[in-house]
Backbone of each chain as ProteinMPNN parsed JSONL, in Angstrom:
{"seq_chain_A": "XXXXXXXXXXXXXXXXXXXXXXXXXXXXXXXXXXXXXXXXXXXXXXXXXXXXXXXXXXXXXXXXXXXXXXXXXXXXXXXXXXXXXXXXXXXXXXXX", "coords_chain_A": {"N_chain_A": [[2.393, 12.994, 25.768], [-0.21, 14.158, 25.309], [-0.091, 15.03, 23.506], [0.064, 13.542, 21.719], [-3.18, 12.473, 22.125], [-4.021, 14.64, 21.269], [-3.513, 14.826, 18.723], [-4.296, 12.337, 17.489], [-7.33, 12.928, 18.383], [-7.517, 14.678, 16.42], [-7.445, 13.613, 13.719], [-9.481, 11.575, 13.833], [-11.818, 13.05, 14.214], [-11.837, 13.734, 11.276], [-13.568, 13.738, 8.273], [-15.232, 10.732, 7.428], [-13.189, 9.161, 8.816], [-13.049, 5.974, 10.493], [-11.389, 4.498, 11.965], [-8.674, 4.74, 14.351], [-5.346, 3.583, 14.738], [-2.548, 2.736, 17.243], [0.518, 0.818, 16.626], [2.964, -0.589, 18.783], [6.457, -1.548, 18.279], [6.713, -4.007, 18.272], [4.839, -4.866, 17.173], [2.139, -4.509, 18.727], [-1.101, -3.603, 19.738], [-1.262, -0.683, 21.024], [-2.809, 2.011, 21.466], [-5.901, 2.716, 20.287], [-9.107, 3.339, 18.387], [-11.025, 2.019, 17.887], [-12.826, -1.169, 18.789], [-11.61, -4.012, 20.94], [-11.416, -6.637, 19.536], [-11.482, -6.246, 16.696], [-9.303, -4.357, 16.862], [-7.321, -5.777, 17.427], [-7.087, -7.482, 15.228], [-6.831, -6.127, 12.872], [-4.165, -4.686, 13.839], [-2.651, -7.094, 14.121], [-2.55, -8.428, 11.344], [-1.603, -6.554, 9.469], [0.725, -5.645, 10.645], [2.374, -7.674, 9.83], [1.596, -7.469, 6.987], [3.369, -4.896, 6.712], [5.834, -5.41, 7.542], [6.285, -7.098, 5.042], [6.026, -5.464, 3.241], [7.918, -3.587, 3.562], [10.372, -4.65, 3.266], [10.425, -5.566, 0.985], [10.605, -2.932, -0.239], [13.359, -2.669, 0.79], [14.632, -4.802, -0.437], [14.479, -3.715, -3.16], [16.225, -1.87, -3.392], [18.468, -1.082, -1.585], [19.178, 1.346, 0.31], [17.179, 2.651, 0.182], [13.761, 3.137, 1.82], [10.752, 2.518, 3.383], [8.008, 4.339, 4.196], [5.237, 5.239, 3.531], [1.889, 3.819, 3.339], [-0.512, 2.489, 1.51], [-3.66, 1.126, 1.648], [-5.72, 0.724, -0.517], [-9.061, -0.598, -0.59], [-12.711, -2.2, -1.811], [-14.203, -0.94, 0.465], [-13.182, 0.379, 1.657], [-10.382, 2.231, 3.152], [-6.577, 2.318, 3.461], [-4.382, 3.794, 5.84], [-0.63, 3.504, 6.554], [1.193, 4.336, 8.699], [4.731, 3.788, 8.711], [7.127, 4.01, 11.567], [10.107, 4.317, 13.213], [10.304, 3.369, 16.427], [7.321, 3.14, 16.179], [3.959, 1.979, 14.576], [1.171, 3.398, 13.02], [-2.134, 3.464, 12.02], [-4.357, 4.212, 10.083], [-8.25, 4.042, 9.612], [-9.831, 4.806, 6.973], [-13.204, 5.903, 5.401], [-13.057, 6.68, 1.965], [-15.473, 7.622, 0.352], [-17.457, 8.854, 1.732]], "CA_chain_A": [[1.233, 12.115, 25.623], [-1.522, 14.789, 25.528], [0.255, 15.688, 22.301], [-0.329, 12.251, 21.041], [-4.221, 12.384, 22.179], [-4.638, 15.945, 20.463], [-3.047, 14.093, 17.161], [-5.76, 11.194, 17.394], [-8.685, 13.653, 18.508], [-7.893, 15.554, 15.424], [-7.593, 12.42, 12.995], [-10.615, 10.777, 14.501], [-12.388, 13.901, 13.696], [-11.674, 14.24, 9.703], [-14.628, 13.013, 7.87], [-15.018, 9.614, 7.184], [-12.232, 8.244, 9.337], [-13.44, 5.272, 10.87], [-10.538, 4.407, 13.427], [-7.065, 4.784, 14.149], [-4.636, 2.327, 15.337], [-1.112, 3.082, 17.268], [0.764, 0.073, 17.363], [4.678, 0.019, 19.155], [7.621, -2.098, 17.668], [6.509, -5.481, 18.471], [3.074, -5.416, 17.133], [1.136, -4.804, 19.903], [-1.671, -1.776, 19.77], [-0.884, 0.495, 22.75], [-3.702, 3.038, 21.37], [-7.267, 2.359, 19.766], [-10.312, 4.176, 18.59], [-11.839, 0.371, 17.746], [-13.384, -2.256, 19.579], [-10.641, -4.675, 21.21], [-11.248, -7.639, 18.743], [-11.305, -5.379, 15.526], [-7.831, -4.034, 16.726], [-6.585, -6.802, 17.352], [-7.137, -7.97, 14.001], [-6.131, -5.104, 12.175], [-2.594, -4.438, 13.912], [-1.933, -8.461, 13.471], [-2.264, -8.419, 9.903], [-0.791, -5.075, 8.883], [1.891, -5.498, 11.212], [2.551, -8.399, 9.169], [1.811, -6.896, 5.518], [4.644, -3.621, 6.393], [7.388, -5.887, 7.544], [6.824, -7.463, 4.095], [6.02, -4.388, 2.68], [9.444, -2.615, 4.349], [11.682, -5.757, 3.155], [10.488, -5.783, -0.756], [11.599, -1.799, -0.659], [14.532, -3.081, 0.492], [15.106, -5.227, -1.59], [14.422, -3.239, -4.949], [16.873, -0.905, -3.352], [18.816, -1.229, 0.201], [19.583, 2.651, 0.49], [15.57, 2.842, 0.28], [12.921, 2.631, 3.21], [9.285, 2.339, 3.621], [7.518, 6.176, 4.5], [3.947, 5.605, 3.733], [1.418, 2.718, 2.993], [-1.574, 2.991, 1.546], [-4.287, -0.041, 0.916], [-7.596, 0.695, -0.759], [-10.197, -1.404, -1.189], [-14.077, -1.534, -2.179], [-15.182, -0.744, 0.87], [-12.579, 2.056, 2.838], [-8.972, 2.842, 2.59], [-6.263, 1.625, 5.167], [-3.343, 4.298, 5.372], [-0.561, 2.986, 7.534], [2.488, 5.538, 8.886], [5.73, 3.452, 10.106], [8.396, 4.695, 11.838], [11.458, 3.55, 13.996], [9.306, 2.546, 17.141], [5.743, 2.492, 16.328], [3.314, 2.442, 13.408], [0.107, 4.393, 12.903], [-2.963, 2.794, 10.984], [-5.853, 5.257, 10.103], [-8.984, 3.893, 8.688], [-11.225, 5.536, 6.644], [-14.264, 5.601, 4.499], [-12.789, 8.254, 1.324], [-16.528, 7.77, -0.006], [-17.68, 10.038, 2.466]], "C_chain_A": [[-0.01, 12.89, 25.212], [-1.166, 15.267, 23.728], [-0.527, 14.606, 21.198], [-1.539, 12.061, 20.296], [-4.952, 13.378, 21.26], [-4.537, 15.581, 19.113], [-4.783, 13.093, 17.104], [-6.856, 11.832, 17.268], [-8.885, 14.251, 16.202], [-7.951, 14.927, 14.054], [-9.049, 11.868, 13.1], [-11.55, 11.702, 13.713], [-12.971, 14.093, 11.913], [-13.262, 13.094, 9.195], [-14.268, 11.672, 7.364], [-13.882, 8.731, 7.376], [-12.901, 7.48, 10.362], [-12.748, 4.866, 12.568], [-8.833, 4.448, 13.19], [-6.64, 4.098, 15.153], [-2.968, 2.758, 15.953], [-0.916, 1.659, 18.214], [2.224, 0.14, 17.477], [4.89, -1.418, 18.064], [6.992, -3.602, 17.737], [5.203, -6.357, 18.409], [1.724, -5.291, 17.513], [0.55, -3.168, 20.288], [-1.91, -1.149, 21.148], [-2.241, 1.56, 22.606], [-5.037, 2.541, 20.245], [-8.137, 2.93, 19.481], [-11.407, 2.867, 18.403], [-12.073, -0.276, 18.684], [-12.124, -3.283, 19.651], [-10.35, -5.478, 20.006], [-10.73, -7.103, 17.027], [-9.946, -4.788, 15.618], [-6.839, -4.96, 16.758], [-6.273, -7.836, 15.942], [-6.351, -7.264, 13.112], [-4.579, -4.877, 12.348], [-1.969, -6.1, 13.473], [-1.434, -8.201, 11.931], [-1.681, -7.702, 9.129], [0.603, -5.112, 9.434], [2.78, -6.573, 10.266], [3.21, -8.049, 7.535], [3.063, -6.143, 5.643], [5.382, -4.186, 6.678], [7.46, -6.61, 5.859], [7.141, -6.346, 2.995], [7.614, -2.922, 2.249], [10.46, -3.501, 3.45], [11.644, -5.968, 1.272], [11.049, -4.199, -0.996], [12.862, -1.526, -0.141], [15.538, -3.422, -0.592], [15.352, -4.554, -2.856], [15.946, -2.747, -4.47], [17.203, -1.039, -1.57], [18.743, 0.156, 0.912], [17.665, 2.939, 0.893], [15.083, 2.644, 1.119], [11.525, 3.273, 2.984], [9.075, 3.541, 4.171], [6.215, 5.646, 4.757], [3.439, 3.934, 3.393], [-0.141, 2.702, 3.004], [-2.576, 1.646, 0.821], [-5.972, 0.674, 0.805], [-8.124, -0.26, -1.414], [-11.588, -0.793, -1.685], [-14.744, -0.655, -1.174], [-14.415, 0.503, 1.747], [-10.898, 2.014, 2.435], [-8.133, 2.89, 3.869], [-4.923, 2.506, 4.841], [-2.037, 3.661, 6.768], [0.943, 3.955, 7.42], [3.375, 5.038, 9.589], [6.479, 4.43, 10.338], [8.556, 4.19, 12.815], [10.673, 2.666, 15.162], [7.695, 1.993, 17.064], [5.189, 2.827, 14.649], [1.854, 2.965, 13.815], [-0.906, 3.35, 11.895], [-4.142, 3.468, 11.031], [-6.628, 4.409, 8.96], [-10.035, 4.129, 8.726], [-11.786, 5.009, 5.316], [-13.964, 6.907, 3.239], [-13.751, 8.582, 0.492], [-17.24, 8.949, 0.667], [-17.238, 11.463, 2.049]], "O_chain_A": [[-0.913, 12.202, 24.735], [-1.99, 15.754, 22.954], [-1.328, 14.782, 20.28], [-1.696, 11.779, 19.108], [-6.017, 13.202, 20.668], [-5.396, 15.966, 18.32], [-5.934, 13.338, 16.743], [-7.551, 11.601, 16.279], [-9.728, 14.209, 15.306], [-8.475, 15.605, 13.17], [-9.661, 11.839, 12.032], [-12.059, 11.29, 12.67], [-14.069, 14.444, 11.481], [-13.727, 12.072, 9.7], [-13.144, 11.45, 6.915], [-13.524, 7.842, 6.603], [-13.415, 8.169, 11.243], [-13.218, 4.892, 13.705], [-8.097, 4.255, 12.223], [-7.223, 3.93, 16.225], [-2.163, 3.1, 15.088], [-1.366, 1.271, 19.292], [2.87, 0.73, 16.611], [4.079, -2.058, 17.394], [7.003, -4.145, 16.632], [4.709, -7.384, 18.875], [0.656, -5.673, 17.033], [1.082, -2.157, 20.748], [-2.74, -1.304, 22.043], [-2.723, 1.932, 23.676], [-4.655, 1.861, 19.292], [-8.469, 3.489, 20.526], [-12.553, 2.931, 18.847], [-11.432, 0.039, 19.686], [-11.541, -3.488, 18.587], [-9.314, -5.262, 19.378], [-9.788, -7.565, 16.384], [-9.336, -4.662, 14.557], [-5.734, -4.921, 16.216], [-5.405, -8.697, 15.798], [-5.312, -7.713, 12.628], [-3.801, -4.856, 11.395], [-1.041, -6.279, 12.683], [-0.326, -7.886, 11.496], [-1.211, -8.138, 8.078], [1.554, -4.671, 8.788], [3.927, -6.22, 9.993], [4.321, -8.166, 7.018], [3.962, -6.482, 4.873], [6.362, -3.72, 6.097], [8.586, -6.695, 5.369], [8.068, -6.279, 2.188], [8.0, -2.085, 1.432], [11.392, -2.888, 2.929], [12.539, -6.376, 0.531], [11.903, -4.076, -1.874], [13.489, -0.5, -0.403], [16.482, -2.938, -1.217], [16.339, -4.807, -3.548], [16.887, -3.198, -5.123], [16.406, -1.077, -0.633], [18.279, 0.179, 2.052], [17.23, 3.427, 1.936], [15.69, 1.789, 1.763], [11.312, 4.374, 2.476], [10.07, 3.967, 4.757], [5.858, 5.507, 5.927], [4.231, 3.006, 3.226], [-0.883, 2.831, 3.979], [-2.329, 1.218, -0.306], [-6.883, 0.963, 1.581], [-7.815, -0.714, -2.515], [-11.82, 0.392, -1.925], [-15.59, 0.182, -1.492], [-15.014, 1.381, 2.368], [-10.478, 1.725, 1.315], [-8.528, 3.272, 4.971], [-4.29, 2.211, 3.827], [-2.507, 3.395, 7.874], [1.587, 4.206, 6.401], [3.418, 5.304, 10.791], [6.613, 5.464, 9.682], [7.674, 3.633, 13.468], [10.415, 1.479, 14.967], [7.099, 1.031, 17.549], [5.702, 3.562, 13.805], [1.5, 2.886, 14.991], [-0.389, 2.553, 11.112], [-4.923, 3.323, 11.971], [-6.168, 4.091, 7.863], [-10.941, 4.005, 9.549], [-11.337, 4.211, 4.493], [-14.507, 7.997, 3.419], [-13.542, 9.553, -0.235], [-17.544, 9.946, 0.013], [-17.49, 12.424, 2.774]]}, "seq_chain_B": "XXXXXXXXXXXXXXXXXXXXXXXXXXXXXXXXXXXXXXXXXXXXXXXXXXXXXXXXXXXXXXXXXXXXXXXXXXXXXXXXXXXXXXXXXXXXXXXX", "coords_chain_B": {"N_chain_B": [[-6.465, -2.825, -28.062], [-5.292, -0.955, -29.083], [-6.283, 1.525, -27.194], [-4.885, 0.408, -24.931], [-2.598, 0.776, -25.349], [-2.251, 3.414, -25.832], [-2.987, 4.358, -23.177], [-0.9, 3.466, -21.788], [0.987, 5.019, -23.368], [-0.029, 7.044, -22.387], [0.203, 7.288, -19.618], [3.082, 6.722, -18.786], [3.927, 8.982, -19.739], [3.323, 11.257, -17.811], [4.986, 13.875, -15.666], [7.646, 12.456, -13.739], [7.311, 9.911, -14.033], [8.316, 6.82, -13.262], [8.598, 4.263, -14.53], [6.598, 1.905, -15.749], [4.597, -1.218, -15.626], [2.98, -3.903, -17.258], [1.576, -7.116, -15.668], [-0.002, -10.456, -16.413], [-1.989, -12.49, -15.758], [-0.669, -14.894, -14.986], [1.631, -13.88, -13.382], [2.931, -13.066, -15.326], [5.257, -10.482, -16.803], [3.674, -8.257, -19.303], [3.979, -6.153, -20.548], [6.099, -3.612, -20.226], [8.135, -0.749, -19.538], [10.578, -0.483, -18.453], [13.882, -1.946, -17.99], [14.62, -5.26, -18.541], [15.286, -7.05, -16.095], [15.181, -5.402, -13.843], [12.731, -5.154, -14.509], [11.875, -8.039, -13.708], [12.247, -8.378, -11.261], [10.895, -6.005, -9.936], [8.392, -7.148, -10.656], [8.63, -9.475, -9.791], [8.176, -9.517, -6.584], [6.168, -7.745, -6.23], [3.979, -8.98, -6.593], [3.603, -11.128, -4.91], [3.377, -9.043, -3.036], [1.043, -8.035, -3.647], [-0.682, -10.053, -2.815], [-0.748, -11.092, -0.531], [-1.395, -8.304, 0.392], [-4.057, -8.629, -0.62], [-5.062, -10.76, 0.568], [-4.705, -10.031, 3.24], [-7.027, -7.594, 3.203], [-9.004, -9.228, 2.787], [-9.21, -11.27, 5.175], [-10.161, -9.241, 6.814], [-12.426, -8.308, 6.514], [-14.355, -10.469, 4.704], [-16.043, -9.686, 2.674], [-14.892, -8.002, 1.081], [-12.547, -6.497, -1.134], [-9.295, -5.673, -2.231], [-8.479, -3.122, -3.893], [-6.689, -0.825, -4.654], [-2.84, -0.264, -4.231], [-0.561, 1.511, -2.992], [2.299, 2.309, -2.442], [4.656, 3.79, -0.617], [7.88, 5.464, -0.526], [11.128, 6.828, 0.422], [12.081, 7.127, -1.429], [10.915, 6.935, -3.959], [7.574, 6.169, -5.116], [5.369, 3.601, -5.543], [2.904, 2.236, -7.367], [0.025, 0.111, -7.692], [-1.973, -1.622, -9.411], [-4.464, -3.862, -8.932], [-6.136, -6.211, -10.958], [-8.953, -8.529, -12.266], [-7.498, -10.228, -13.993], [-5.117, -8.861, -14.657], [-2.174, -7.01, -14.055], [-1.384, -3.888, -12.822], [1.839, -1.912, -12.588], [3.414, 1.104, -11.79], [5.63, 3.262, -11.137], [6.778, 6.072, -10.015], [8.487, 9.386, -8.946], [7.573, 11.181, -6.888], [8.69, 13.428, -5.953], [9.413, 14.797, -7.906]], "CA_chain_B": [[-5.26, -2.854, -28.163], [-4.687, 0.472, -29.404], [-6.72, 2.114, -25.887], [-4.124, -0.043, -24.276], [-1.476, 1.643, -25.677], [-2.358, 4.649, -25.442], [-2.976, 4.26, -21.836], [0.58, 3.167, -21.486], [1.818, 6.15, -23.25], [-0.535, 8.444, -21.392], [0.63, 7.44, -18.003], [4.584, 6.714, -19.397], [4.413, 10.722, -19.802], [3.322, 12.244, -16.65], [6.07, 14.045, -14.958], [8.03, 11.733, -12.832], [7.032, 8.189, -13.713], [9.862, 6.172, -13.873], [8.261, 3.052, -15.366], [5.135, 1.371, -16.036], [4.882, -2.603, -16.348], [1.689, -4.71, -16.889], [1.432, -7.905, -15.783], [-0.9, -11.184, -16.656], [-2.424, -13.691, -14.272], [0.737, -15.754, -14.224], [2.716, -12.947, -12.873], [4.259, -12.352, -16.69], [4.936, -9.144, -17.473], [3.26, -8.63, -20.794], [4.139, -4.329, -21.353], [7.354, -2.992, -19.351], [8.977, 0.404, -20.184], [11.822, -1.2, -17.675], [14.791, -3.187, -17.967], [14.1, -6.929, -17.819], [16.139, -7.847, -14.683], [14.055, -4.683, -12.885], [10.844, -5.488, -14.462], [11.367, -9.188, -13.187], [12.014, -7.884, -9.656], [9.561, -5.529, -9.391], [6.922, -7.843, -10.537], [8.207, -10.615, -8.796], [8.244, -8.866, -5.23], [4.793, -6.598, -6.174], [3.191, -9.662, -6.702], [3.868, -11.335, -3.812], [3.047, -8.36, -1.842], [-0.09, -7.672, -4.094], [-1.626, -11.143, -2.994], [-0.531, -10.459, 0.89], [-2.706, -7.111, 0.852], [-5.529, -8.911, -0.663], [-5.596, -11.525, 1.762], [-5.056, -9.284, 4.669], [-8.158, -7.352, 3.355], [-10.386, -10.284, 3.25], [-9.06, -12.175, 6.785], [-10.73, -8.502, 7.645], [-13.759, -8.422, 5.697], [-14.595, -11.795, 3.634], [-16.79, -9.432, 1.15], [-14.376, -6.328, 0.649], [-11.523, -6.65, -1.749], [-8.334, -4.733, -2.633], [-8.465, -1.777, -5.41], [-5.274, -0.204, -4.98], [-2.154, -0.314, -3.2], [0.537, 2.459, -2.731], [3.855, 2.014, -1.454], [6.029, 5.141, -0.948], [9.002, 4.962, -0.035], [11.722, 7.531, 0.608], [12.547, 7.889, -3.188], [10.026, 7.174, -4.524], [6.142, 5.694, -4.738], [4.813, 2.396, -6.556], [1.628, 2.0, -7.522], [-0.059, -0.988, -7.698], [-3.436, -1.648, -9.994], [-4.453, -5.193, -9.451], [-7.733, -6.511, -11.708], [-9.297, -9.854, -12.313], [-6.493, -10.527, -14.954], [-4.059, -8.427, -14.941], [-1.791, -6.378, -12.889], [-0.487, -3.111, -13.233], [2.235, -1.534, -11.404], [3.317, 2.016, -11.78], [7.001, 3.741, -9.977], [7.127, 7.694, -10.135], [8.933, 10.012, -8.617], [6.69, 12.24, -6.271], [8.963, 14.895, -5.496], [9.681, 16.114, -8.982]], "C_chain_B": [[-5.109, -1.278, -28.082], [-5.18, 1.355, -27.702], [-5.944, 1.456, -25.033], [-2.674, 0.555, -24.073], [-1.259, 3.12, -25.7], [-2.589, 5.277, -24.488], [-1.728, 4.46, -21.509], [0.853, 4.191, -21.861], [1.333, 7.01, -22.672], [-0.156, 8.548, -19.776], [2.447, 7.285, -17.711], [4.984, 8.661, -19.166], [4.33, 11.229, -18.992], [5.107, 12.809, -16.157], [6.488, 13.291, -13.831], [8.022, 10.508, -12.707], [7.51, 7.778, -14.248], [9.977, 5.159, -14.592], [6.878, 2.565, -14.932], [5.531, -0.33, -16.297], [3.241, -2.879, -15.918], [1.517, -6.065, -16.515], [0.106, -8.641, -16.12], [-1.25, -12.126, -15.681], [-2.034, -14.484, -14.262], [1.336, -14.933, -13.464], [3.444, -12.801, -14.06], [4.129, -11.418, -17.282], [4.612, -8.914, -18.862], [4.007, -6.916, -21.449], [5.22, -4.166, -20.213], [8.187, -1.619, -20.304], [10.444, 0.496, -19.096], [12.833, -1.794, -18.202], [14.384, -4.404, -17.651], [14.229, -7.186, -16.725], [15.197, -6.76, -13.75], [12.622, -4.976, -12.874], [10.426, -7.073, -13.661], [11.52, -8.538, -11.473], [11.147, -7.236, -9.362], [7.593, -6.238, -9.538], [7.279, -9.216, -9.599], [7.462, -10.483, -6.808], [6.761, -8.174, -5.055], [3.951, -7.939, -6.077], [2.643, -10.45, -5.435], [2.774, -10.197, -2.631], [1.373, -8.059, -1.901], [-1.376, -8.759, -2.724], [-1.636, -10.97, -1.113], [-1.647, -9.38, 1.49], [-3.953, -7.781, 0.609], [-5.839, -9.762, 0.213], [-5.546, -10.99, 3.051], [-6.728, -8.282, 5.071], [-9.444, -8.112, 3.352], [-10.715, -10.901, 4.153], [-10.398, -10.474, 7.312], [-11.876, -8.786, 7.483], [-13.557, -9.509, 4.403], [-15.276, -10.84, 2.277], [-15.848, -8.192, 0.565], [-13.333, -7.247, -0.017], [-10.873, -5.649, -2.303], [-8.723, -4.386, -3.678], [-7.303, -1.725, -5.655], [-4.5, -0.245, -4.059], [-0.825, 0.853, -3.542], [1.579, 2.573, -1.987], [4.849, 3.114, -1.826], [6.938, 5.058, 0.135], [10.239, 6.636, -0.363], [12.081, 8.332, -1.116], [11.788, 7.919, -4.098], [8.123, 6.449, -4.541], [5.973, 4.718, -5.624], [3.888, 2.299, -5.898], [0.756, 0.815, -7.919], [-1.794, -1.151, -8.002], [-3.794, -3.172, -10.134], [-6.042, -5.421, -10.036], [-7.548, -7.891, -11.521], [-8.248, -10.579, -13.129], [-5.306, -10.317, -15.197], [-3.527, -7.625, -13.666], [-0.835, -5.245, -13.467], [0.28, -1.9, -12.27], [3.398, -0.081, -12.408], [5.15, 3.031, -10.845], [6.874, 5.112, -10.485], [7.974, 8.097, -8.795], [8.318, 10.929, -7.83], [7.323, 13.483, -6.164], [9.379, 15.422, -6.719], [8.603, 16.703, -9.321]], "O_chain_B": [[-4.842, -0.606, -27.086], [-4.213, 1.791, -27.078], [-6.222, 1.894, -23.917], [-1.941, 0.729, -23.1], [-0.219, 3.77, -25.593], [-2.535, 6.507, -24.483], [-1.37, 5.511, -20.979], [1.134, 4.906, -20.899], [2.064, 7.928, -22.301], [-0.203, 9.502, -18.998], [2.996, 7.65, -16.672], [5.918, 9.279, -18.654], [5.249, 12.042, -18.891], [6.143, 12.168, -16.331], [5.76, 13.383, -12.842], [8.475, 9.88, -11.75], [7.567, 7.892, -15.473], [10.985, 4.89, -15.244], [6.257, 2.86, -13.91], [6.492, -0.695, -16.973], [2.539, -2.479, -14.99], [1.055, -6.507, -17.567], [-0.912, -7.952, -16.189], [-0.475, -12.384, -14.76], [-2.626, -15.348, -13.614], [1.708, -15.571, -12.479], [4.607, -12.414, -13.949], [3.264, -11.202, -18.13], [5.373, -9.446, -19.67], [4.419, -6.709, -22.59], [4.964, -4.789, -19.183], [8.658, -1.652, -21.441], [11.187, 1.477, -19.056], [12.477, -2.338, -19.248], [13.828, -4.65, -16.58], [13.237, -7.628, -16.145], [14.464, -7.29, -12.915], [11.743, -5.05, -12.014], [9.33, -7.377, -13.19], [10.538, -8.38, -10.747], [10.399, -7.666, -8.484], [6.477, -6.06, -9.052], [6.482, -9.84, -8.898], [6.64, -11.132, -6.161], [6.237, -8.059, -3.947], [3.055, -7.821, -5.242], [1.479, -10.405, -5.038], [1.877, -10.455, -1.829], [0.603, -7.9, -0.954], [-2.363, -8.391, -2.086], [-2.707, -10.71, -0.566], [-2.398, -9.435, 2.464], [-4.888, -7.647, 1.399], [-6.938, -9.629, 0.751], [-6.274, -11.429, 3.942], [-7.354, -8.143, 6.122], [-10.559, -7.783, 3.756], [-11.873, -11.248, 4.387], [-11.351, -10.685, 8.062], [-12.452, -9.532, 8.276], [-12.82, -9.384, 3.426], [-15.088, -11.165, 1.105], [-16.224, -7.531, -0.403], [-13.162, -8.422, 0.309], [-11.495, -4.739, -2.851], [-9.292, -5.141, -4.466], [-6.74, -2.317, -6.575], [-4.99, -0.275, -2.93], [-0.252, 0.716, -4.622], [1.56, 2.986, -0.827], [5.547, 3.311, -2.821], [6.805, 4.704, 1.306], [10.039, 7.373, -1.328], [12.227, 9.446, -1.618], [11.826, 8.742, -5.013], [7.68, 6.424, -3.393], [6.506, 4.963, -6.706], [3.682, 2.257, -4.685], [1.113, 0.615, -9.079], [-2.681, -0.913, -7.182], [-3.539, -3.77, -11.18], [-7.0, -4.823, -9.547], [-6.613, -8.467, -10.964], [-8.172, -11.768, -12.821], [-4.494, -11.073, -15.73], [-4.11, -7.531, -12.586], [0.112, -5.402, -14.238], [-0.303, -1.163, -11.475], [3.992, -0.327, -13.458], [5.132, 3.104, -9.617], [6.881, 5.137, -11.715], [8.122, 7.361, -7.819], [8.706, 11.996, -8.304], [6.689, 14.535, -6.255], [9.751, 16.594, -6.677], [8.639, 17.665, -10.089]]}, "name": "protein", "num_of_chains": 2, "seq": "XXXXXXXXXXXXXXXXXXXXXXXXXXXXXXXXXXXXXXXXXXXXXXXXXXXXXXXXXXXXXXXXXXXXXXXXXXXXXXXXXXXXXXXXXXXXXXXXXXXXXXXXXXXXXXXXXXXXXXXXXXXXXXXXXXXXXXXXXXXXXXXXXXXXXXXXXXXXXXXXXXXXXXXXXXXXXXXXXXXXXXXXXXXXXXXX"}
């Protein structure tokens, strides 16, 4: 766990990262650098986008699987890291 | 036209990029250096997913809107350029 926290600290840290998000298997953010409502928003919808996200690089290709996920917009840049139990959602400002 | 095309072949050449397609604001691919039956899958499925990210980034923020989207995946990465008109989506190879 402390391993976890030293991961986050040192994420959190990097310039212009805003917040990071660890949510487990079923959606639901276990870890936060955001304000409740703001995470709660964020893991909904993303959790959402990578299962569709996971199931179209399926599709192209079954042998294939989802690694990384990266959404930029105008205003910051949403990187999102699944894997088997949990996903990861760092967001930053890459203006900065 | 011609700066169109010469786009296409300038990003056709990089090392590693396995295809290039452009779509139009039906979803019809207008430029593909694909196979039909791939270029319709990958635009049907990108599209889809395109419109997914953008509405996940606006449920966040009503004034922000998607740039770019990046989907990597074990074999390889698609890239995803959506505009007011058009849409252009991108597959390389990262690890060569």
């Amino acid at each position: 766990m402390a391993e976890v926290d030293e991961t986050m600290k040192r994420l959190q840290n990097q310039k212009g990262v805003q917040g990071i998000i660890i949510v487990n298997a079923e959606g639901i953010p276990i870890k936060s650098t955001l304000d409740n409502a703001s995470t709660v928003q964020y893991a909904g919808n993303i959790h959402q986008l990578l299962m569709k996200a996971r199931g179209i690089v399926r599709d192209i290709d079954p042998q294939n699987d989802l690694t990384f996920l990266r959404i930029r917009s105008k205003k910051n840049e949403v990187m999102i890291a699944p894997d088997k139990d949990y996903f990861l959602i760092v967001i930053q400002n890459p203006t900065e | 036209m011609a700066e169109v095309e010469d786009t296409l072949k300038r990003i056709q050449g990089y090392n590693g990029v396995i295809g290039s397609i452009v779509v139009n604001a039906e979803g019809i691919p207008i430029r593909t250096t694909l196979d039909n039956s791939t270029t319709v899958q990958y635009v049907g499925l990108l599209h889809q997913l395109t419109m997914k990210a953008r509405s996940t980034i606006r449920d966040i923020d009503p004034q922000n809107d998607l740039t770019f989207l990046r989907i990597r995946s074990k074999k390889h990465e698609i890239m995803v350029a959506p505009d007011k008109e058009f849409l252009m989506i991108v597959i390389q190879s990262p690890t060569e």
